[in-house]
N, C-alpha and C positions, 0 to 999 in steps of 0.2 A: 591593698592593691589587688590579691589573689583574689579576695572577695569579691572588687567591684568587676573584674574581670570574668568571674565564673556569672554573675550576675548577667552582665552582656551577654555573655553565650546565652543563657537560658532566655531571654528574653527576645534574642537572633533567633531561636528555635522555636520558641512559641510563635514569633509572628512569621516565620516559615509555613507553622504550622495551619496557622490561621487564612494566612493566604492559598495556602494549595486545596483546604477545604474550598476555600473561593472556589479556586478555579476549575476544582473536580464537581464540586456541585454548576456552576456556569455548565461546564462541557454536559453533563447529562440532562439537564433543563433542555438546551440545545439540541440533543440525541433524541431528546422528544417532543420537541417540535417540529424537526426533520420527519423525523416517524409517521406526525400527521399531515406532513407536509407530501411526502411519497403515499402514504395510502391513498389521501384523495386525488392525488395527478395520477393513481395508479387506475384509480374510478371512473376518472377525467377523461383519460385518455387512454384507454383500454380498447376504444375500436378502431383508432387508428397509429397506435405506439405498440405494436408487440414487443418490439425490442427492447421497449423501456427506456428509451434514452434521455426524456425528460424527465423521467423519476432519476436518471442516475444523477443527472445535472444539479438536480438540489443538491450533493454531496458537493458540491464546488464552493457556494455558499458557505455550507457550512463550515467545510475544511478553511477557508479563510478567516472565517468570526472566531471560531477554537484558538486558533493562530493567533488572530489580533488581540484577545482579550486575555491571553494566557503572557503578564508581563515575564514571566522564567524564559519565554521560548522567544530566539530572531529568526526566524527560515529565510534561507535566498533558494531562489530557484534560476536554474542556468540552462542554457542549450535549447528553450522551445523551439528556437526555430530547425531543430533537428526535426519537429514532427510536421510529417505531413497531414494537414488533417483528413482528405482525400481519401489515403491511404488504410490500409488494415495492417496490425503489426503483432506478431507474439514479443507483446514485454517483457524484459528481466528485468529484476530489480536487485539487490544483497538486500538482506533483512537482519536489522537489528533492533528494534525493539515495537511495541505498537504505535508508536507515532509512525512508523514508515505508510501505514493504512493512510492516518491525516495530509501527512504531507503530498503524500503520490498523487491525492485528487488535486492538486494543487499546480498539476500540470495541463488540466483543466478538457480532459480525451476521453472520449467514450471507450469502456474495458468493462470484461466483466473480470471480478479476480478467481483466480481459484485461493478458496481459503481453506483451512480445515474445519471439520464440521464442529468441535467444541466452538466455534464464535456465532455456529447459527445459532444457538444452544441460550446463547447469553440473550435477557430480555433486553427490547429495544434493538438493540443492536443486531442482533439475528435477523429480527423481523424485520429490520433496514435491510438486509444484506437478502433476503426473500423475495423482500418487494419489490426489487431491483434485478431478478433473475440471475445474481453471483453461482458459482459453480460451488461443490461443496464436495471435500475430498476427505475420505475415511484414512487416516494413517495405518498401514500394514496391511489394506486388503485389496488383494489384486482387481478384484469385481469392481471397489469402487472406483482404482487408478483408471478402470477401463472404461468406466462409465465418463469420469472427468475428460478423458480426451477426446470420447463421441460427442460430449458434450461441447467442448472446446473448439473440435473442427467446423462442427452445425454454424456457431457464433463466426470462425470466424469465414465460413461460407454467405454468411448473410452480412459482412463487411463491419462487423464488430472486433476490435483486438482482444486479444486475454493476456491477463496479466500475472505472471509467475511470480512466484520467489523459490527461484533454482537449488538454493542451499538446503531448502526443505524445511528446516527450521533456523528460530534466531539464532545470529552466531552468540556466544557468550564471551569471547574476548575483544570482539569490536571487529578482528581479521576475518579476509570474506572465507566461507571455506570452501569446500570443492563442490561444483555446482552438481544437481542430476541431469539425466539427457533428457525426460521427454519433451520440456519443452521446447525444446531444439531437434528431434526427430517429428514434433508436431509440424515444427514452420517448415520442414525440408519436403517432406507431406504434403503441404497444403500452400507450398511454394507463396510464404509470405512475408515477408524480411521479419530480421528479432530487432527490437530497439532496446539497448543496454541502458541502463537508468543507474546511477551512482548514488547512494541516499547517505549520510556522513550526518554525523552527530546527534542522531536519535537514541542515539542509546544512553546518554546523558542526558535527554530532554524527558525518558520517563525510565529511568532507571528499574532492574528488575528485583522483584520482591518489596521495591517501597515506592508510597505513594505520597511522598515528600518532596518538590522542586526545589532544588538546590542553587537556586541564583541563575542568572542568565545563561542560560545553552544555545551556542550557535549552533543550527543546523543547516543542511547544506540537499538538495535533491541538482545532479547534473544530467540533464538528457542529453544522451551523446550519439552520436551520428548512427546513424540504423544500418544492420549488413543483410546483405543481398541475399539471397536463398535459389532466386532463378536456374543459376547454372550447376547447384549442388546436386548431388546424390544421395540416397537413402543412409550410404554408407561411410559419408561426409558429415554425419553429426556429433563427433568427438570434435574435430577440426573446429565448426561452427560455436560447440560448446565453448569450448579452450580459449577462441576467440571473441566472445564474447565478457565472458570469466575476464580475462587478461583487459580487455577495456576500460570493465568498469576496477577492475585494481590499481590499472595505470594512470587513474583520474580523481586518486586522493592528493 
């Protein structure tokens, strides 16, 4: 009986194994057809798309087929009708693993994100995040934080949102942790509401250090009602932060 039983496990794990190669080779096949897909609408449409918005729009596409065809992963997404499309907003997000990148296009909203520069760095996928005019921030040096947020305000002067993740980096125990301010001194600035974004079960869906799916992961993105920034002050960005922060915690 211990025999047949170790037997099954191993043979649960091979075809674990077999399958996530699936799906990690599918996802970059994918990565690079997108690739060619944004270079030439970047070609396409270069004299009349500065902002890139139908290069970013291919990432909608794709965030969906990644999704579909990845049987480990169910995502539900909640609350669009929080976004106005009209509107420009500085997004928060909590961040906890790389799927939150997949899922967040998945609310289907022009943003550039601010990432950090090791993903411009990665083939394909840098070159996505290029081609698309994404923001690109150096961890520890003031020069580049400074450059990110001239950058930030430019986009969202021209009626583009950006899209944070406040915590700075992934959490590692799933709990959100204490956000930073700038991008809640950017929207009080640039007097453009933040819209809080709830992302839940990513971190299950690609767990950190292995590249093994482990059965079905629910994950969850809730867009939740956006706050106002009009009547704030410069020195109302703790308040803004905090209430942001406290949102998206209160919406697990």
């Amino acid at each position: 009986m211990t025999i047949q039983i170790a037997y099954l496990i191993i043979i649960s794990m091979f075809s674990k194994m077999l399958i996530s190669i699936f799906v990690w080779a599918i996802g970059v096949l994918l990565t690079i057809v997108l690739f060619f897909a944004m270079f030439f609408l970047t070609i396409l449409t270069f004299p009349f798309d500065p902002k890139r918005k139908i290069v970013h729009a291919q990432c909608f596409w794709w965030a969906d087929i990644v999704v579909a065809l990845n049987p480990f992963w169910q995502v539900t997404v909640k609350g669009l009708e929080n976004i106005d499309r009209s509107r420009t907003y500085v997004i928060v997000a909590n961040h906890q693993s790389l799927a939150d990148i997949i899922v967040i296009y998945k609310i289907k909203t022009q943003f550039k994100w601010v990432a950090k520069a090791s993903l411009f760095e990665i083939p394909i996928l840098g070159w996505n995040l290029m081609l698309a005019k994404h923001i690109k921030i150096e961890r520890g040096q003031y020069s580049s934080i400074k450059k990110v947020y001239r950058e930030a305000s430019e986009w969202l002067n021209k009626g583009i949102s950006v899209t944070f993740f406040p915590e700075g980096t992934r959490s590692e125990t799933g709990n959100i942790r204490d956000f930073q301010n700038g991008a809640f001194k950017l929207a009080i600035k640039e007097k453009v509401a933040v819209l809080p974004i709830r992302v839940e079960g990513t971190s299950d869906a690609i767990k950190k250090g292995s590249w093994i799916f482990e059965g079905k992961r629910p994950a969850s993105i809730t867009v939740l009602p956006a706050i106002e920034t009009k009547d704030l002050n410069t020195e109302d960005f703790e308040k803004l932060r905090d209430e942001a922060r406290n949102r998206i915690v209160a919406a697990s």
